[in-house]
TORMAR-397204 format. One record per residue (C-alpha): residue in three letters; residue number from 1; x, y, z. Coordinates in pm, whole numbers, plus 50000, padded with zeros to 5 digits. Each point is the difference from the previous one (the first is absolute). Example, Ala and Ser with C-alpha at 12.3 -4.5 7.8 and 13.67 -1.06 7.14 Angstrom:
2
ALA; 1; 51230; 49550; 50780;
SER; 2; 50137; 50344; 49934;
***
This chain:
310
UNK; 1; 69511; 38372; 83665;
UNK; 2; 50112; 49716; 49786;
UNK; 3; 50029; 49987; 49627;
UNK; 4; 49710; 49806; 49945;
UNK; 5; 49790; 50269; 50225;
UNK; 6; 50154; 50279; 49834;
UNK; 7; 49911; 49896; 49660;
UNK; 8; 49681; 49940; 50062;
UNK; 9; 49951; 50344; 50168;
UNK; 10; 50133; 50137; 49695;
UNK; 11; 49737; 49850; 49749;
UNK; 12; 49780; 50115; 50238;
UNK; 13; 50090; 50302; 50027;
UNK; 14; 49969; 50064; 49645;
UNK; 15; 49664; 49871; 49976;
UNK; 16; 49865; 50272; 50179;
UNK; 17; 50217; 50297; 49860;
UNK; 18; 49894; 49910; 49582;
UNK; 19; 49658; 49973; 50131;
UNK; 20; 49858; 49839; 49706;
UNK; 21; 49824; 49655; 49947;
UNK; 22; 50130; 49970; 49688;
UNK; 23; 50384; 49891; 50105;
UNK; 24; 50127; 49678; 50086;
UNK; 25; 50335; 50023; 50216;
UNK; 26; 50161; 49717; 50104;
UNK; 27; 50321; 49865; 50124;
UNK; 28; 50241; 49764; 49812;
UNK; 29; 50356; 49835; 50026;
UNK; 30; 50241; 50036; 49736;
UNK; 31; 50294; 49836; 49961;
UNK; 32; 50268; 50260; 49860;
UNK; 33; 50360; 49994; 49843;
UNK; 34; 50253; 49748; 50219;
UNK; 35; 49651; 49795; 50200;
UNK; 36; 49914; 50364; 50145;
UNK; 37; 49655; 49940; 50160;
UNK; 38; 49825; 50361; 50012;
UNK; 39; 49625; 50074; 50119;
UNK; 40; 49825; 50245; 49752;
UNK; 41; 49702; 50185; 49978;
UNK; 42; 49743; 49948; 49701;
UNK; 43; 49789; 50325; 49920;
UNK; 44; 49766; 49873; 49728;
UNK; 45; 49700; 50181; 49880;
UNK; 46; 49662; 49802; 49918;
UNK; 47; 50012; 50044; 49599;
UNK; 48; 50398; 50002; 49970;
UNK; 49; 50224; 49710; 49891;
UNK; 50; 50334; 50049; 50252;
UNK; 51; 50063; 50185; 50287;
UNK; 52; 50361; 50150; 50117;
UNK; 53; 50137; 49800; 50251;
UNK; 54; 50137; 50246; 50294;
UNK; 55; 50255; 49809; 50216;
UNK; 56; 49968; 50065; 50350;
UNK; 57; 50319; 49796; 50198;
UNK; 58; 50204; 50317; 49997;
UNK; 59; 49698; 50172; 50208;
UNK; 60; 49964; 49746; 50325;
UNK; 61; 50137; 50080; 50329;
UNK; 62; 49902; 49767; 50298;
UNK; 63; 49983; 50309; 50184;
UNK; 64; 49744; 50218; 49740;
UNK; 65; 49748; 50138; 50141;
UNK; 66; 49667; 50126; 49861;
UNK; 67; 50116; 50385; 49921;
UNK; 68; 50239; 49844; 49791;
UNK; 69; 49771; 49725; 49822;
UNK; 70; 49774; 50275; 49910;
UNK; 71; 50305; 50151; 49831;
UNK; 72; 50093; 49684; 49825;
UNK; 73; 49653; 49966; 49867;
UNK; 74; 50008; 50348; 49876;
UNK; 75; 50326; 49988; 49805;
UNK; 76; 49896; 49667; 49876;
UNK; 77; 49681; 50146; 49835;
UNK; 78; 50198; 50277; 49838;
UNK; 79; 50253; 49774; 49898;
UNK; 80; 49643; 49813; 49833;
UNK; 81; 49912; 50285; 49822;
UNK; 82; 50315; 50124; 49878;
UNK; 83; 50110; 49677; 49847;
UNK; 84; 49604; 50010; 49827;
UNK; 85; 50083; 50340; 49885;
UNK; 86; 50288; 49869; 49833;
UNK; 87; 49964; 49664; 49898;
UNK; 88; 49653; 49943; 49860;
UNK; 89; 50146; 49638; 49882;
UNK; 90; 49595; 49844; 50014;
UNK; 91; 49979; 49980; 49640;
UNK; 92; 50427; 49932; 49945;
UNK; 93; 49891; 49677; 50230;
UNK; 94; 49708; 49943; 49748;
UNK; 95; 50233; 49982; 49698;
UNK; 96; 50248; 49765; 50157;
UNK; 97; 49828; 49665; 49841;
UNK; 98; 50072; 50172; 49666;
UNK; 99; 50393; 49934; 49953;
UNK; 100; 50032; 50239; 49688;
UNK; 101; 49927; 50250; 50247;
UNK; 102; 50239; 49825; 50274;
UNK; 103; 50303; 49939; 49751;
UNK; 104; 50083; 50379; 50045;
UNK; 105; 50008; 49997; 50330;
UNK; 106; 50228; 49663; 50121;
UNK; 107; 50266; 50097; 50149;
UNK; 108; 50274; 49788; 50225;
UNK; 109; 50142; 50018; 50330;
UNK; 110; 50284; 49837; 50152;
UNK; 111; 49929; 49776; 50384;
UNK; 112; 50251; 49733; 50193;
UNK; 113; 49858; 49622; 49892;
UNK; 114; 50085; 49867; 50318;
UNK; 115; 49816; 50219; 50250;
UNK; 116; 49668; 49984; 49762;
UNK; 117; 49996; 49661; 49872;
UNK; 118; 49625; 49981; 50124;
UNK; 119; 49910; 50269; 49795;
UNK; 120; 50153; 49910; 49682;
UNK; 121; 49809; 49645; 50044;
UNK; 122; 49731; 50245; 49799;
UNK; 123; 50133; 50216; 49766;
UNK; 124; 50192; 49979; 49680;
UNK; 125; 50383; 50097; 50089;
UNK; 126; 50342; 49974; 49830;
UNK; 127; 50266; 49895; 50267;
UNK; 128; 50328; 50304; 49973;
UNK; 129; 50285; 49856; 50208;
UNK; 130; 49831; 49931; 50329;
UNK; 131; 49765; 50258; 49920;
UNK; 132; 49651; 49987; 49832;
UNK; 133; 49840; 50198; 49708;
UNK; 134; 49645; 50073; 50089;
UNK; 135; 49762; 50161; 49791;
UNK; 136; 49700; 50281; 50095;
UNK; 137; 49782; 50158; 49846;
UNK; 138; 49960; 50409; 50026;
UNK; 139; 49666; 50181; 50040;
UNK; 140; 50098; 50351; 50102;
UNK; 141; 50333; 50206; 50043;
UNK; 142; 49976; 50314; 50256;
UNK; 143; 50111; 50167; 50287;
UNK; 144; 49874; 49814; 50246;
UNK; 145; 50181; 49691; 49867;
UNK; 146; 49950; 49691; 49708;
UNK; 147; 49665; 49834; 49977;
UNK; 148; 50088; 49585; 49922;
UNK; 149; 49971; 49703; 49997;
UNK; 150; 50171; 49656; 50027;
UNK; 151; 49901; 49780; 49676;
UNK; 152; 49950; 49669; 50068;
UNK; 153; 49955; 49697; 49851;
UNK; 154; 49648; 50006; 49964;
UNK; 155; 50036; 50345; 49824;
UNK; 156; 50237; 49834; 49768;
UNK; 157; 49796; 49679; 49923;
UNK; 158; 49690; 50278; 49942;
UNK; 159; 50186; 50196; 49725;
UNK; 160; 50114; 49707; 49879;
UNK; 161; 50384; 50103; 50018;
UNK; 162; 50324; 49887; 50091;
UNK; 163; 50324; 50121; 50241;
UNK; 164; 50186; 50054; 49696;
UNK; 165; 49741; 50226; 49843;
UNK; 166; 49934; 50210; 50347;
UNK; 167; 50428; 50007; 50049;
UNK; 168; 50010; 50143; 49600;
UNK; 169; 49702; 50231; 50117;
UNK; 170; 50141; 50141; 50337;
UNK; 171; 50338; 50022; 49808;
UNK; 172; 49855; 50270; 49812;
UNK; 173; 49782; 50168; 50228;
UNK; 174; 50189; 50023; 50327;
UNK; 175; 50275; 50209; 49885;
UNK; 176; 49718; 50267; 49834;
UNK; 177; 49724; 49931; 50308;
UNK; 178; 50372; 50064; 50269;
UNK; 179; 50280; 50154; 49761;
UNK; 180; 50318; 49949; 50205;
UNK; 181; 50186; 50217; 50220;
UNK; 182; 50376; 49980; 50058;
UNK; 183; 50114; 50271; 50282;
UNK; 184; 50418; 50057; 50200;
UNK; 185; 49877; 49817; 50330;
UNK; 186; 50030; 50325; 50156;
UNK; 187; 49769; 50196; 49865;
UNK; 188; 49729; 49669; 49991;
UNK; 189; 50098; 49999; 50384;
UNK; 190; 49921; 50381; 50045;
UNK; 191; 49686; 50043; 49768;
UNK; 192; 49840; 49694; 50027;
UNK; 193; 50085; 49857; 50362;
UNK; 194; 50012; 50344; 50127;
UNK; 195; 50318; 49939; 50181;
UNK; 196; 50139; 50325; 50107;
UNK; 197; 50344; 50178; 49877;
UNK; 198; 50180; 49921; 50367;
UNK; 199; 49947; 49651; 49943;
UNK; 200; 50174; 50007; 49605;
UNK; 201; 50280; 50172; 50097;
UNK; 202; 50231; 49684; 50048;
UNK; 203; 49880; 49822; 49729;
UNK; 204; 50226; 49959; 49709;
UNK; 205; 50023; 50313; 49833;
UNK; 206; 50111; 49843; 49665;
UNK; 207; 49685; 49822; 49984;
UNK; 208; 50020; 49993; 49609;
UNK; 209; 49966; 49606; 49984;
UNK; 210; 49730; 49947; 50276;
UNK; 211; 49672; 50057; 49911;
UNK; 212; 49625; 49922; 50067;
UNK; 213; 49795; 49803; 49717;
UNK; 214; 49583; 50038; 49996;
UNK; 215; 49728; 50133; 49851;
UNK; 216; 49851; 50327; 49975;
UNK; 217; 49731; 49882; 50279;
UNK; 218; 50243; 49890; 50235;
UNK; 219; 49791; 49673; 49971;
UNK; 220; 50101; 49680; 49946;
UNK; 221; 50263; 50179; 49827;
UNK; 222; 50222; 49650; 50072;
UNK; 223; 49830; 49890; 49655;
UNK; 224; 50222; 50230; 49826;
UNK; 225; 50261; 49773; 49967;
UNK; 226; 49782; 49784; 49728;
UNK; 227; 49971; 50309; 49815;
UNK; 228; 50196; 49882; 49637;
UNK; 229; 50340; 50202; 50008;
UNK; 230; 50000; 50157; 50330;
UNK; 231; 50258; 49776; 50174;
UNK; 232; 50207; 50101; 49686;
UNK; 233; 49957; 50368; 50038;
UNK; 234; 50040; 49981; 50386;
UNK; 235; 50359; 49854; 49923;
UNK; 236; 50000; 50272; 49747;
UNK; 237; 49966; 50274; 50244;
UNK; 238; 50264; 49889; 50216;
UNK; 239; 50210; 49862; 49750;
UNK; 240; 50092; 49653; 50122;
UNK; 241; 49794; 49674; 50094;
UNK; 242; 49809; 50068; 50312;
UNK; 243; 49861; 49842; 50286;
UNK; 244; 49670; 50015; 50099;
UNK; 245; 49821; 49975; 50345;
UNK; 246; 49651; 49955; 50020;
UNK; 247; 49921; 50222; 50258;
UNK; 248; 49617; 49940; 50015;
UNK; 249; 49713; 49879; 49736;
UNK; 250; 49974; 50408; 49949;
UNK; 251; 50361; 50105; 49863;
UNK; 252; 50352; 49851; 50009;
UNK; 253; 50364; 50122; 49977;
UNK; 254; 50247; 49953; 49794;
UNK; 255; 50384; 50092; 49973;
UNK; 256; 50265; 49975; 49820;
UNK; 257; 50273; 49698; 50102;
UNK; 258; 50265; 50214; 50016;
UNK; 259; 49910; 50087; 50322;
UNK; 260; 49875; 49717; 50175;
UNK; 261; 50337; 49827; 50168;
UNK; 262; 49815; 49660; 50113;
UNK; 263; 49696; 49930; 49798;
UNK; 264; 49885; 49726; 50238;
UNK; 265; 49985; 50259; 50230;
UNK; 266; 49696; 50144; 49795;
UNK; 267; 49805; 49724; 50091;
UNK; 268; 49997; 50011; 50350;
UNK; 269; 49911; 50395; 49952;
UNK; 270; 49698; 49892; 49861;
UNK; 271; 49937; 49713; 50269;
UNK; 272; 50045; 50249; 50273;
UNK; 273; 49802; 50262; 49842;
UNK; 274; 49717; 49766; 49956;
UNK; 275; 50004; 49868; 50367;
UNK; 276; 50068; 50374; 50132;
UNK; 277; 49859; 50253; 49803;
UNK; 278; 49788; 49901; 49736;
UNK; 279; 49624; 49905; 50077;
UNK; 280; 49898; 49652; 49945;
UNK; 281; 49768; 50093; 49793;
UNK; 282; 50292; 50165; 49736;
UNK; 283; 50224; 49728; 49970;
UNK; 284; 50105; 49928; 49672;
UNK; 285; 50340; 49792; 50028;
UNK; 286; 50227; 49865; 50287;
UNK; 287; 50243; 49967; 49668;
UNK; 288; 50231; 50258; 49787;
UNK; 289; 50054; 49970; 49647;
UNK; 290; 50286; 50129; 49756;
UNK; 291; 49865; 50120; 49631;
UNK; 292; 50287; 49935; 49750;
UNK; 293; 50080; 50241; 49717;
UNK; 294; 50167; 49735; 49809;
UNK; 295; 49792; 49697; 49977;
UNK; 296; 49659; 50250; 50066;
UNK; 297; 49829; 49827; 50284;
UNK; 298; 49935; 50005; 50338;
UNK; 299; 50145; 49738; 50296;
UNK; 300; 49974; 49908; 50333;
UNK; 301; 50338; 50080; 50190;
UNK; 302; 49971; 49683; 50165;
UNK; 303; 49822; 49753; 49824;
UNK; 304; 50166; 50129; 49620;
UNK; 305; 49628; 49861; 49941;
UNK; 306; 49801; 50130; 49651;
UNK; 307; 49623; 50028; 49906;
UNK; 308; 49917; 50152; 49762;
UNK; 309; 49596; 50085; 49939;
UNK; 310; 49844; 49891; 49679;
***
């Protein structure tokens, strides 16, 4: 079974298990972070506004057979209702022309400018190095995840705003919507990545200037480094300038120079990681930066390049 046959057995599947005349579901393609095509699954009831979208590449197989789309359906219907249960956003979504009621809920996140130039074609931005400063909009916080959007330029020409007024705005909100998180790199590896004890045990024990930078979502925690002061308290913590690796749109790392020997080393780190590890998808930087104490800004190791966001 292809893709294309799978899908469609999927929305068809679906049809028949919510049983009601009343929903529309239908099948879109969304460009995500980095050019990431995915194929998602619109849920929308009759007298509602928005429907979750439920993305369904991670579920194919060429070799899936029916037992298991009946599953799929299945968890894809509960996965419906739960995020209904927990993110009634319908009248959120109604409020979103009226920007008194948006201005408290702007918030920023940080992309690479290269790999989405087509994107930012549409929406406001404020270039960060070779990075871009994109702005959202949030409609619901939970367990199940952050319920957003992208604003784009024809939200901005509707409120009748500027990028300077939505960067002052997200300023502001970002670091009370995603207060930051600074953890040792040890202890982010073993609570957040789940990486076992066996696996830490020859990892730097004095891993007092190495640590992990986010936010308290774990979600496009990368943004943290806008956050006014927090480069300076990072080199706080550890006492000395540090480097910092952008190890995907979701967190970075930072550490102290002290212990780096060859800081153009650092940036191959991050090249590998990105071509090895890290999903497309994730990729924040193929670049590392240094954050002076002295002069209080950030570089790039290589470049010595500045921007600075208005």
């Amino acid at each position: 079974m292809n893709f294309e046959e799978f899908t469609e057995t999927i929305r068809t599947g679906l049809v028949q298990v919510f049983e009601m005349n009343d929903m529309d579901i239908t099948v879109n393609k969304i460009v995500k972070n980095n050019g990431i095509m995915l194929t998602g699954i619109n849920i929308r009831q009759a007298h509602t506004m928005v429907a979750p979208t439920i993305y369904i590449n991670d579920f194919y197989r060429e070799d899936v057979d029916k037992k298991e789309i009946d599953n799929i359906v299945l968890k894809i219907k509960r996965i419906y209702q739960g995020r209904c249960k927990e993110n009634p956003v319908g009248e959120e979504v109604k409020n979103y022309l009226d920007f008194d009621w948006v201005s408290e809920r702007i918030f920023y996140t940080l992309i690479n400018h290269s790999m989405n130039e087509e994107m930012l074609q549409n929406v406001p931005y404020l270039p960060f190095y070779d990075l871009a400063i994109v702005f959202r909009c949030v409609f619901h916080i939970g367990q199940n995840g952050i319920a957003s959007s992208v604003v784009s330029e024809d939200d901005m020409k509707r409120w009748g705003v500027d990028t300077k007024l939505l960067y002052q705005l997200a300023a502001k909100n970002t670091p009370r919507l995603f207060p930051p998180v600074m953890d040792k790199i040890t202890r982010y590896l073993k609570v957040h990545a789940n990486v076992p004890d066996s696996l830490l045990e020859d990892f730097p024990q004095d891993d007092d200037k190495l640590y992990v930078l986010s936010n308290s979502f774990g979600i496009n925690g990368a943004a943290a480094l806008l956050y006014e002061g927090l480069l300076a308290d990072c080199a706080d913590l550890v006492g000395e300038d540090i480097y910092v690796l952008p190890s995907s749109i979701h967190e970075t790392i930072f550490a102290g120079v002290s212990i780096v020997d060859d800081p153009e080393l650092l940036t191959e780190i991050v090249q590998e990681a990105n071509d090895k590890v890290i999903s497309q998808s994730d990729i924040l930087s193929y670049n590392a930066y240094r954050y002076s104490r002295k002069a209080k800004r950030l570089m790039m190791i290589r470049s010595e390049q500045e921007t600075v966001p208005v």
